[in-house]
PLY file of the C-alpha trace (Angstrom):
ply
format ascii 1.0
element vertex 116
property float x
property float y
property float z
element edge 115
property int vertex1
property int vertex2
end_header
1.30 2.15 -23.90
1.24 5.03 -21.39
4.60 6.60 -20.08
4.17 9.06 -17.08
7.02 11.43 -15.69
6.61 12.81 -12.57
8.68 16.03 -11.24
8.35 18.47 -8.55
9.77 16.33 -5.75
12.60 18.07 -3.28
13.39 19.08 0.16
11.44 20.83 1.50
11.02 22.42 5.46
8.33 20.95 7.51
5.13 23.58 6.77
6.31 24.19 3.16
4.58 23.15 -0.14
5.63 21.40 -3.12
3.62 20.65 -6.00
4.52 17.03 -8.12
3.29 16.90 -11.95
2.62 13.62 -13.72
2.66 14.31 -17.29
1.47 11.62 -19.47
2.49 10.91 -23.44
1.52 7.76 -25.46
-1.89 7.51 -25.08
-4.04 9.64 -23.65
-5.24 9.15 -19.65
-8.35 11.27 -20.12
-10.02 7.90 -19.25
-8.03 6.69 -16.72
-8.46 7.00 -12.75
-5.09 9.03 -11.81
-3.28 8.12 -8.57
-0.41 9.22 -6.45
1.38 6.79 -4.46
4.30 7.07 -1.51
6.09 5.09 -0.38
8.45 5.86 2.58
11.87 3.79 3.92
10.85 0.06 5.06
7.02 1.16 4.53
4.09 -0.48 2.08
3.34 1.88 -0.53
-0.01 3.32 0.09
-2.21 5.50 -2.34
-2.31 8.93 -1.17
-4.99 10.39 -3.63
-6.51 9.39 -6.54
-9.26 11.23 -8.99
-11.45 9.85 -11.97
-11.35 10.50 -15.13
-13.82 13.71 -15.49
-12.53 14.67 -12.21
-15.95 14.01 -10.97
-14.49 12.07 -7.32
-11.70 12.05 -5.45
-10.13 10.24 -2.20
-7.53 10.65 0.44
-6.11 8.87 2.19
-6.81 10.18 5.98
-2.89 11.10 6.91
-2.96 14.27 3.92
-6.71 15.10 4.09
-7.12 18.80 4.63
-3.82 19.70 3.28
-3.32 17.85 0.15
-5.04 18.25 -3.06
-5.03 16.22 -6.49
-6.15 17.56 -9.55
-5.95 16.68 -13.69
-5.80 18.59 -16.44
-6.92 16.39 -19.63
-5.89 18.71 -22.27
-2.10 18.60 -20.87
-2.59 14.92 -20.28
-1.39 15.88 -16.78
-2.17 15.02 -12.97
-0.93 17.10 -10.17
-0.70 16.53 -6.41
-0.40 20.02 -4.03
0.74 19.60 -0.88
0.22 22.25 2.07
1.31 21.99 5.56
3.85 19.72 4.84
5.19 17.08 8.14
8.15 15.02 8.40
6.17 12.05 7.84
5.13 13.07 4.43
9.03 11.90 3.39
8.88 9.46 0.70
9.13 8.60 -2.67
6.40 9.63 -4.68
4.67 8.00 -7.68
1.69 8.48 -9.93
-0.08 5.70 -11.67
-2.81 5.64 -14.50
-5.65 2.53 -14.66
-9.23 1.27 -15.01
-10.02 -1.25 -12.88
-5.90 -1.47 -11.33
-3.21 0.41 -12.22
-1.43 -0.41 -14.83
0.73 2.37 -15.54
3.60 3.68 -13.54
5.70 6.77 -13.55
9.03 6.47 -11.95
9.18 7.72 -8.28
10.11 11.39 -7.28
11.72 11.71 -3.41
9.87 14.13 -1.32
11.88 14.83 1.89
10.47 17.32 4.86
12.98 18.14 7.23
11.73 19.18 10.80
0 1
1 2
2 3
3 4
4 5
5 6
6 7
7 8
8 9
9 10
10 11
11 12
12 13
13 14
14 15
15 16
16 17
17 18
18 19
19 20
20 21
21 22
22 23
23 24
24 25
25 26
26 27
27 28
28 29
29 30
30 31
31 32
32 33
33 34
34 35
35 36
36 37
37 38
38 39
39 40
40 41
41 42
42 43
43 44
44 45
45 46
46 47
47 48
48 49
49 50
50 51
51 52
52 53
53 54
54 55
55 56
56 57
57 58
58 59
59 60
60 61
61 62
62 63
63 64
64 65
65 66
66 67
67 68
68 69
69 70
70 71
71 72
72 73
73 74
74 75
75 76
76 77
77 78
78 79
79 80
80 81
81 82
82 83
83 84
84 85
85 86
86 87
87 88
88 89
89 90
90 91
91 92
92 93
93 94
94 95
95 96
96 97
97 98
98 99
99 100
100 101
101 102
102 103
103 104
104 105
105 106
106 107
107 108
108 109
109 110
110 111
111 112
112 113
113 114
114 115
């Protein structure tokens, strides 16, 4: 089994950064496609970014392109997301997941909020 804990959510003014951490303990996710996930009041959740095991591809999803950025660190069993140039409609709750071919693993959600 995989447990992931997220942190780094908060308010935050629209512009500003914040950086959310998914730290991983159980097993290790060194083989695992990380993803980050929002999902924002009476909204689907949608994957925001998501990066392969050796770090070797990533995607975006076209609303954070150019101002977010996802990145792993396999020796901390640990995914980040960095977010620039924050917007009002980056408020959600944020979540990072861990699979293969879906994801099965879930950390629990952290609330972003950008005030305008």
């Amino acid at each position: 089994q995989v447990q992931l804990v997220v942190s780094g959510g908060g308010l935050v003014q629209a512009g500003g950064s914040l950086r959310l951490s998914c730290a991983a303990s159980g097993r290790t996710v060194n083989r695992y496609t990380m993803g980050w996930f929002r999902q924002a009041p009476g909204k689907a959740r949608e994957l925001v970014a998501s990066i392969r095991p050796s770090s070797e591809s990533t995607y975006y999803a076209d609303s954070v392109k150019g101002r977010f950025t996802i990145s792993r660190d396999n020796t901390l069993n640990t995914v980040y997301l960095q977010m620039n140039s924050l917007k009002p409609e980056d408020t959600a709750v944020y979540y990072c997941a861990a699979g293969g071919q879906s994801y099965d693993y879930w950390g629990q959600g952290t609330q972003v909020t950008v005030s305008s």
